[in-house]
N, C-alpha and C positions, 0 to 999 in steps of 0.2 A: 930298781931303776933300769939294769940289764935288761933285764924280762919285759920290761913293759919298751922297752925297746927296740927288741927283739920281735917281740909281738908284733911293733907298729912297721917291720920292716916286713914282715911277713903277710901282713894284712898289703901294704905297698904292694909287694911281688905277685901276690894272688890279682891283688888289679891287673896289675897289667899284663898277665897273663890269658886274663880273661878278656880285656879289652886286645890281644893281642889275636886270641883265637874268632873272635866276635869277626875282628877287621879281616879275615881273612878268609872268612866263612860267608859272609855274606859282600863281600866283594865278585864274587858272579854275580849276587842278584843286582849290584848296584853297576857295574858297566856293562851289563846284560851281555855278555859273552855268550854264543853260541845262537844268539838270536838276530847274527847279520843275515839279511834277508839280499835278492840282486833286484836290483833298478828292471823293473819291465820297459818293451820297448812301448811307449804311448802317442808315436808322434804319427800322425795322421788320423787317431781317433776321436770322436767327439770329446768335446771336454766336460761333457757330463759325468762319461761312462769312467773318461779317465781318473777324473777325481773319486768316483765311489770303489773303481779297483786298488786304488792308493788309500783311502781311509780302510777298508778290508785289510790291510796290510798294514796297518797303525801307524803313517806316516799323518806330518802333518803336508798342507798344500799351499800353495802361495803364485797363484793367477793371475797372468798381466796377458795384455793382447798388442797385437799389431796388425798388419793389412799386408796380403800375398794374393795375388789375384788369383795363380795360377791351383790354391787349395782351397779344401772347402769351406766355406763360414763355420765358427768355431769348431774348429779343427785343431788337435795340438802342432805347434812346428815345430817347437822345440823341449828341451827337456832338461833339466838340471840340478842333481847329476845323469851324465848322459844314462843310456840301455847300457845294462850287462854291469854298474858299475856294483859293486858290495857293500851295503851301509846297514846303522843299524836301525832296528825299527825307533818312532819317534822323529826323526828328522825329517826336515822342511824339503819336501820337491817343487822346485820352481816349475812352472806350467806356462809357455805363450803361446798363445791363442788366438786365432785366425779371426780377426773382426766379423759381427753380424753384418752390420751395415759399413761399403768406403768409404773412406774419407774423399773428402773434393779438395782439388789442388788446383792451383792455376796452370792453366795449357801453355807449357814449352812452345818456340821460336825453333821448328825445323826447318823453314822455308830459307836453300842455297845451303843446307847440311848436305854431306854426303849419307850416302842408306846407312851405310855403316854407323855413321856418328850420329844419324837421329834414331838410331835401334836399341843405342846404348842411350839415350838421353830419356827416351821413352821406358825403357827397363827403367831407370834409374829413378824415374817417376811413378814405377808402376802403373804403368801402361801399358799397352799391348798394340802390335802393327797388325791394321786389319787389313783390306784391299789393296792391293800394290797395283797401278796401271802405269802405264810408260807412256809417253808422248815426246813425238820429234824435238830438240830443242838444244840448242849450243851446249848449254850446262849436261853435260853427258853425265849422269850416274847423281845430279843433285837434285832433292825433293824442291818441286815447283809448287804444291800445294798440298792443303793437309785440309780432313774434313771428318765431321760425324756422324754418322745415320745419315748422312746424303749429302748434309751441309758446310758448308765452309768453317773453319773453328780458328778463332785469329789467338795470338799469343795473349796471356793474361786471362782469357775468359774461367772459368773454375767449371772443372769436370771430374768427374766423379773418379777417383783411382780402379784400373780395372778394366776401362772403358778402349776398346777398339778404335782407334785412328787410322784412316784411310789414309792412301798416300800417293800423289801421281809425280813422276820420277820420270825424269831429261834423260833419252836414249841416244842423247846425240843427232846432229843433223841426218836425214835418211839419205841413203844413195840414189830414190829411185826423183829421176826426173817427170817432169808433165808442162803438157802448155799453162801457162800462165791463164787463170781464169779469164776473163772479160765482165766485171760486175758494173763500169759506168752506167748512168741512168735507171738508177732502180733504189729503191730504198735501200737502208744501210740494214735494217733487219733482213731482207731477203740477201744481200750481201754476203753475211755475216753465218748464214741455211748455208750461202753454197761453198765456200771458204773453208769452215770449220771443215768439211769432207776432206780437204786436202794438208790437215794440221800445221796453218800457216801458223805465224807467230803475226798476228791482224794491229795494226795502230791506225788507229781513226782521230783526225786532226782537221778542224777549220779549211776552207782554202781560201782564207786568209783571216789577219786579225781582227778584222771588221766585221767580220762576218758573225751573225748571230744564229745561234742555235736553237731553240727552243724544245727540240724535243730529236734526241739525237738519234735514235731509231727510224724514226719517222723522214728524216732529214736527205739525201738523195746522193749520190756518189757522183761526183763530175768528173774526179780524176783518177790516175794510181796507179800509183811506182812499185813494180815494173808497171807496164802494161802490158796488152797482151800482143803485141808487135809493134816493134821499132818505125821509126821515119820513113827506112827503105820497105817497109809493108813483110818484113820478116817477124815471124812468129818467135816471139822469146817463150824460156824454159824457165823452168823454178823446182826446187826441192824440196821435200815434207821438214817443217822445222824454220825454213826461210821467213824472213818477216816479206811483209804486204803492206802499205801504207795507202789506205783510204782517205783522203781530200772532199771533204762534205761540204752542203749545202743547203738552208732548209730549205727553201722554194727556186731552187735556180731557173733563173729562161734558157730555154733550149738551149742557145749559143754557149752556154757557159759550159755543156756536159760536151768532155771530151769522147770521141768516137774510137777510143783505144788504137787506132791505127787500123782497123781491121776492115775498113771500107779499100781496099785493095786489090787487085790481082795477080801479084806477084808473088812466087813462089813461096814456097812454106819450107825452112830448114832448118834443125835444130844447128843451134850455134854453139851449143857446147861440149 
């Protein structure tokens, strides 16, 4: 009974000596010790190239994308675990990835932002500020208008992420003076030719409520404030930025277009 006891302790012991030596011996092969490899940097390379230098190197990959205007279509941007990091071979590198094609988003509401807060609103959109022009205008340093490839772009329409927004931006009223046009008697489109030269801020209105328009370019200028000299036959001034207000009419008779005051012979003096 000893012996065979004995035996069975003995045959025990050799177990687990062997499963002891086993465990210990092939415990490098199994946490693969010595086979940490480091994270290459891959962010800015195609995601082709990146993923076949990462399967070279027995990793697994795991690819997602997003949209950066400013890198190239599938491009890596990021990387995870970052460059330089030590890991062992087998494990998962996250990959994202610069879209082939943008996404379209509805167009931001710059118009009365200041440059500053529609630069940020545009980044934040992934968008980009193309054209910047300035024009005289009370609101000093706020966007007046925004536009794409030439055209006006109102808020809500959908455009593509990526896409260059022009932008014309309020420099403030200008200091420099000039005589007051004289446009009465003349269509509101030629009005409108000679006006623009001087970056008035133009309002074109009825002269009066009764009065019907039909075709408002076509329509004739009878009055307008300023004009271009007072009662006493003096020449009034204006500044780049100042409004202009046009008083129309479609077919007026003669009597009705005012002669700006300029039928006069008395003196010419700036008044301001």
């Amino acid at each position: 009974m000893k012996k065979s006891f004995l035996f069975n302790l003995v045959i025990v012991i050799l177990i687990f000596v062997v499963l002891y030596v086993l465990f210990f011996t092939t415990l490098h092969w199994v946490t693969r010790h010595g086979e940490e490899v480091k994270i290459p940097d891959l962010r800015g390379k195609n995601v082709n190239v990146a993923v076949a230098q990462l399967k070279e190197m027995h990793f697994e990959v795991n690819v997602d994308s997003t949209y950066e205007p400013t890198a190239k279509p599938l491009s890596v941007l990021k990387q995870v675990p970052d460059t330089g990091s030590i890991v062992k071979q087998g494990r998962t590198v996250f990959l994202t990835v610069n879209m082939l094609t943008p996404p379209h988003i509805p167009m931001p509401n710059l118009v009365n932002l200041s440059f500053r807060s529609a630069e940020m609103l545009l980044r934040n959109n992934k968008l980009l500020v193309g054209d910047t022009t300035y024009k005289p205008d009370i609101a000093g340093g706020a966007i007046l208008a925004q536009s794409y490839h030439g055209s006006p772009i109102y808020p809500g329409e959908m455009i593509q992420q990526g896409s260059k927004i022009s932008l014309v931006i309020g420099n403030g009223l200008g200091n420099t003076k000039f005589a007051v046009p004289p446009v009465t008697g003349i269509s509101v489109d030629e009005a409108l030719t000679i006006l623009n030269q001087y970056s008035l801020q133009i309002i074109v209105v009825p002269i009066d409520q009764l009065s019907s328009i039909s075709d408002t370019l076509s329509a004739i200028v009878v009055d307008q404030e300023p004009r271009a000299a007072n009662e006493a036959g003096v020449a009034d001034s204006i500044k780049e930025g100042d409004l202009i207000y046009l008083k129309i009419e479609q077919n007026p008779p003669p009597e009705d277009i005012h002669d700006n005051n300029i039928n006069t012979t008395k003196s010419v003096n700036n008044r301001h």
